[in-house]
N, C-alpha and C positions, 0 to 999 in steps of 0.2 A: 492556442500556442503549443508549439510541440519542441521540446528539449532534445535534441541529435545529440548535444554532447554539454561537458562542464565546460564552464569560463575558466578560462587560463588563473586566473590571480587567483582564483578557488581552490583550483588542483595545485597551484604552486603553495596555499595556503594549508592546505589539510600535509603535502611534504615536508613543509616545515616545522608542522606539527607532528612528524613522523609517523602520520599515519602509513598502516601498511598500505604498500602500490594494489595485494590484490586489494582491498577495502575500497580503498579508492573507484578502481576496475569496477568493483561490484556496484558500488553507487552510482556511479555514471551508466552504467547499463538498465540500471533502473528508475532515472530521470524519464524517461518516457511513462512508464508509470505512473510516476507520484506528478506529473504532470496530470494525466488523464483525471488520477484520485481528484486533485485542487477541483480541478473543473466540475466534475462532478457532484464535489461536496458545496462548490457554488451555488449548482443546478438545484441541491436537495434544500439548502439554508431554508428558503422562504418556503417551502413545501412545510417543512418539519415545524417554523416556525407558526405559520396558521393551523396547523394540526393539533399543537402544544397540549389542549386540553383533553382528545381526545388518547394522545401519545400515551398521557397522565392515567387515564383512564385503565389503559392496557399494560400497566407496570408487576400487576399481578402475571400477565400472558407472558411478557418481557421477561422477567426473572424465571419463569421455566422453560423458554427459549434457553435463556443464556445457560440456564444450567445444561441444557444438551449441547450448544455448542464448547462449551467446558471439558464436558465429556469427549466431544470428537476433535478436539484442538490439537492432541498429540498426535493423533492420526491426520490431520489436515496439515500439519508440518512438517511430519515423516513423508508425505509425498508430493508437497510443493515442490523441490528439487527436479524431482524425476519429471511431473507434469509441465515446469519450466521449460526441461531438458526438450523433452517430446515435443514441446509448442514450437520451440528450436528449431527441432530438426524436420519440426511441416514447414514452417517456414524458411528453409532454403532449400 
């Protein structure tokens, strides 16, 4: 399923909620996205879920991942922007 665009009553609803229009802008541009994520995270459910014990296993390995991505999360944010921008402008 791929999301072009928001449903009318949605955007009419977030307006009346005074959300700002860029906000709005932004979220509907990124409904193609957090479509793909859904699906995805479909795809992973029963994977992750027969895994579980060994997931468990590796929560030692996990929390020293996570603490690097910790570390490079300000720097992964500072240039989503720019890589969005770039993906942009290959794309048209």
């Amino acid at each position: 399923m791929v999301v072009e665009s928001m449903n009318g009553f949605l955007r009419i609803a977030l307006e009346l909620a005074r959300v700002p229009s860029n906000d709005i802008a932004d979220l509907e541009k990124n409904l193609p996205a957090m479509a793909r994520l859904c699906k995805l995270a479909k795809q992973l459910e029963p994977i992750i879920t027969r895994n579980q014990a060994m997931i468990e296993a590796m929560d030692p390995d996990i929390k020293r991942a996570l603490s690097v991505v910790k570390e490079a999360w300000p720097d992964i944010v500072a240039v989503t922007p720019t890589v969005q921008e770039f993906v942009t402008w290959i794309n048209s």
